[in-house]
C-alpha positions as CSV (number, residue, x, y, z in Angstrom):
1,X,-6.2,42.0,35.6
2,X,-8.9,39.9,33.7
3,X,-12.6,41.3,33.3
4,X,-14.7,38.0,33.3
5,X,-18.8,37.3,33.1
6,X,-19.6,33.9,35.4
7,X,-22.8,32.7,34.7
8,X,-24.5,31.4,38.0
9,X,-27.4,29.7,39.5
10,X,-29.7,30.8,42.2
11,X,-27.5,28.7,44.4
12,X,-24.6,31.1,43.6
13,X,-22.8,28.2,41.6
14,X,-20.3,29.0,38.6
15,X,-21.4,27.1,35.5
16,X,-19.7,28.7,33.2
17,X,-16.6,32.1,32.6
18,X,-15.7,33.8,29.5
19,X,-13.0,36.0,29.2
20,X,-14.2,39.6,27.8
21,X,-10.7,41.3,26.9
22,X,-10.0,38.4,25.3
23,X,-9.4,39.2,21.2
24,X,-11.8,37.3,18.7
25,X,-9.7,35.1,16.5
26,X,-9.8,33.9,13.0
27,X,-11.9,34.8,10.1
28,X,-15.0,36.3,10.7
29,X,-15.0,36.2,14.5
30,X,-17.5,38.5,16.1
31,X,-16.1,42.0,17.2
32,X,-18.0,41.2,20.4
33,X,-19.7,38.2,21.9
34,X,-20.6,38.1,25.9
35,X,-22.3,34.9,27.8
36,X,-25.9,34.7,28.2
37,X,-27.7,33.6,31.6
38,X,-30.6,30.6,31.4
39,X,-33.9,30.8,33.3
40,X,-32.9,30.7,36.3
41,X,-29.4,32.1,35.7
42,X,-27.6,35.3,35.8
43,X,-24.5,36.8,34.1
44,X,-22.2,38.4,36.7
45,X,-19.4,40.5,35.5
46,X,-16.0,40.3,37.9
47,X,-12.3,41.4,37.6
48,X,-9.6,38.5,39.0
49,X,-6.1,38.4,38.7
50,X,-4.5,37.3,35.5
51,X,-3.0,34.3,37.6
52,X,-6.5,33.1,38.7
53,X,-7.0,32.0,34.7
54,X,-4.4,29.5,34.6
55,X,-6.9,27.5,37.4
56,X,-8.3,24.3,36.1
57,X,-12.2,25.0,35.9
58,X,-13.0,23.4,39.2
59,X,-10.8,25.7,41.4
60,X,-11.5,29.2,39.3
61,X,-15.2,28.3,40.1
62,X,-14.4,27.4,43.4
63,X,-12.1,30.8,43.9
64,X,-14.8,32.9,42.1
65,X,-17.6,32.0,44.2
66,X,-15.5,32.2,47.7
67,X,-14.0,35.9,46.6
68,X,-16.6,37.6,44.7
69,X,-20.1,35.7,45.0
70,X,-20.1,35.5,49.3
C-alpha cells in the first residue's frame, strides 16, 4: 500500500500526487517534504494500492477521484 496527498480543486479534480513513503534521494534532500494546496485547493491524504502507481497520470487521477473523492 502507497500513502499519497492529491491536491484538488473545488470541483474534486486531481491536479497533482506525491508519494509520502517515498525516500528523499541524493545529497541534501529534505528528510520531509509534503504538497501544498493553492487558493482554492486542498491537500487530501489517501492510501491506494502499490499497482495503482504504475498508472499514467491521466488514469491515477481518474481512479483517485472515482475511489476515494465520490
Amino acid at each position: 500500500m502507497a500513502v499519497l496527498q492529491v491536491v484538488v480543486n473545488k470541483h474534486n479534480e486531481v491536479l497533482g500526487t506525491l508519494v509520502v513513503d517515498a525516500p528523499a534521494k541524493g545529497r541534501g534532500a529534505p528528510e520531509r517534504f509534503g504538497a501544498v494546496a493553492g487558493p482554492g485547493q486542498r491537500v487530501v491524504q489517501i492510501t491506494v494500492d502499490d499497482s495503482m502507481l504504475g498508472l499514467q497520470p491521466d488514469a491515477l487521477h481518474a481512479a483517485i477521484k472515482a475511489e476515494h473523492l465520490g
